[in-house]
C-alpha positions as CSV (number, residue, x, y, z in Angstrom):
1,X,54.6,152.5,56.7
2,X,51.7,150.4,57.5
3,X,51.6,147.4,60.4
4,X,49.4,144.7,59.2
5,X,47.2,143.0,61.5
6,X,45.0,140.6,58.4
7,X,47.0,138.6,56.0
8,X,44.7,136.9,52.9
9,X,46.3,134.8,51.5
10,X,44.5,134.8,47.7
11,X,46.2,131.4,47.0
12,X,44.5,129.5,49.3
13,X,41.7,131.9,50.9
14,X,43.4,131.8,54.4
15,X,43.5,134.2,56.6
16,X,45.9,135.0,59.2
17,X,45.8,137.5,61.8
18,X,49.3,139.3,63.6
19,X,48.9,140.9,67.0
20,X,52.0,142.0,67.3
21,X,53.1,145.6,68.3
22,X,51.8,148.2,66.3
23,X,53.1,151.1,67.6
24,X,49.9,152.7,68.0
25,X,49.3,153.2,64.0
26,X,46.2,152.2,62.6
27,X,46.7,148.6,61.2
28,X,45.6,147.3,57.8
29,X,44.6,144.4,55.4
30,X,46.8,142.8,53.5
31,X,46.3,140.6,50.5
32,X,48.8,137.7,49.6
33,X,49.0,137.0,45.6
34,X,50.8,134.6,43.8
35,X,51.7,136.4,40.6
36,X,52.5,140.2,40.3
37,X,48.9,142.2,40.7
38,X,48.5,144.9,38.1
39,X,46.1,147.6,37.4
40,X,43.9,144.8,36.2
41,X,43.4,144.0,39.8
42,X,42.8,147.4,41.5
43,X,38.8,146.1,41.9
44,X,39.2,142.5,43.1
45,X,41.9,143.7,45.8
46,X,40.1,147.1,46.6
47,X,40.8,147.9,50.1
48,X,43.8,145.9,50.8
49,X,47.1,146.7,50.4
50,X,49.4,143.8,48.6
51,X,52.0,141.6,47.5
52,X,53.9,138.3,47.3
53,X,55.5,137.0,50.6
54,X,53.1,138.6,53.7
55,X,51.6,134.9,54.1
56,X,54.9,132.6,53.4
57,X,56.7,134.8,55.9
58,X,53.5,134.6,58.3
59,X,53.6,130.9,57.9
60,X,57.1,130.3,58.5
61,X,57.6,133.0,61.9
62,X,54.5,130.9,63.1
63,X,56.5,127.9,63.4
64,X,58.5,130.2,65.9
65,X,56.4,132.3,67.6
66,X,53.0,133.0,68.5
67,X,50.5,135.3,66.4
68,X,50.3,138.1,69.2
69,X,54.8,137.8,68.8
70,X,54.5,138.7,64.8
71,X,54.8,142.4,63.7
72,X,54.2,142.4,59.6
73,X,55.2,146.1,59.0
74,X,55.1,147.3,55.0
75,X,56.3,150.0,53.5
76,X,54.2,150.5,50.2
77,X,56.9,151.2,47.2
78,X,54.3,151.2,44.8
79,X,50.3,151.0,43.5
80,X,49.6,148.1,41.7
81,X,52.0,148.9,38.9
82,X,53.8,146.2,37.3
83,X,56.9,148.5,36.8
84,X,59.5,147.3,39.4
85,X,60.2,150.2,41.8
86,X,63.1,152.3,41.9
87,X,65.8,151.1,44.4
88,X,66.4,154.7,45.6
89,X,63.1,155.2,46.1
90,X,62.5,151.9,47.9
91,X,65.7,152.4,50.1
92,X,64.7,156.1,50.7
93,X,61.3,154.9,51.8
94,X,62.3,152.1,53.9
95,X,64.9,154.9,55.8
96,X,62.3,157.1,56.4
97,X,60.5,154.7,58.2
98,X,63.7,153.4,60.2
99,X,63.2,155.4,63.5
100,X,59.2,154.1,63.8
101,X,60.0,150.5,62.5
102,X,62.3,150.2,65.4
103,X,60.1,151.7,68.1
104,X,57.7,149.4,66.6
105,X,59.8,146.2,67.4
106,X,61.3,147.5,70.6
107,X,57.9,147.6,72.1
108,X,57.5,143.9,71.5
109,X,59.9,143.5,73.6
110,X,58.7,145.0,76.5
């Protein structure tokens, strides 16, 4: 699991930054893409981790909250590969990461 504390938004070239709780992990870059990214991409988004909805969700808990409020945690499913990503290995993934994702967001909230 990775908290994200730069969202690019490739669309539109803005960027966006989160300061909320990170649980003390190191935080990463995150690139926002309108279309699925493939292999074909690996260069142009070297660096970055990515996908499809970091900026709208940004955006829209903005309206609600300040930037140092928003935690954008992601657990990465898979690399670049247009091949959807098995459920059971997305579910398992995301309940691996339960225990810390909520340690995460409880410390926001102190």
């Amino acid at each position: 699991m990775c908290p994200i504390a730069k969202i690019i938004d490739s669309g539109s070239g803005k960027r966006y930054l989160a300061g909320g709780p990170t649980g003390g992990l190191d935080t990463r870059t995150i690139t926002c893409v309108d279309r699925p990214a493939g292999p074909e991409d690996r260069e142009r988004l070297s660096g970055t981790l990515v996908d499809m909805e970091s900026a709208g969700f940004f955006r829209a808990a903005r309206s609600f909250l300040p930037p140092e409020c928003i935690s954008l945690l992601k657990v990465v499913s898979d690399n670049l590969s247009r091949q959807i990503p098995d459920e059971e290995r997305v579910l398992s993934l995301i309940e691996g990461n339960m225990d810390l994702m909520c340690d995460i967001l409880l410390e926001g909230r102190s």
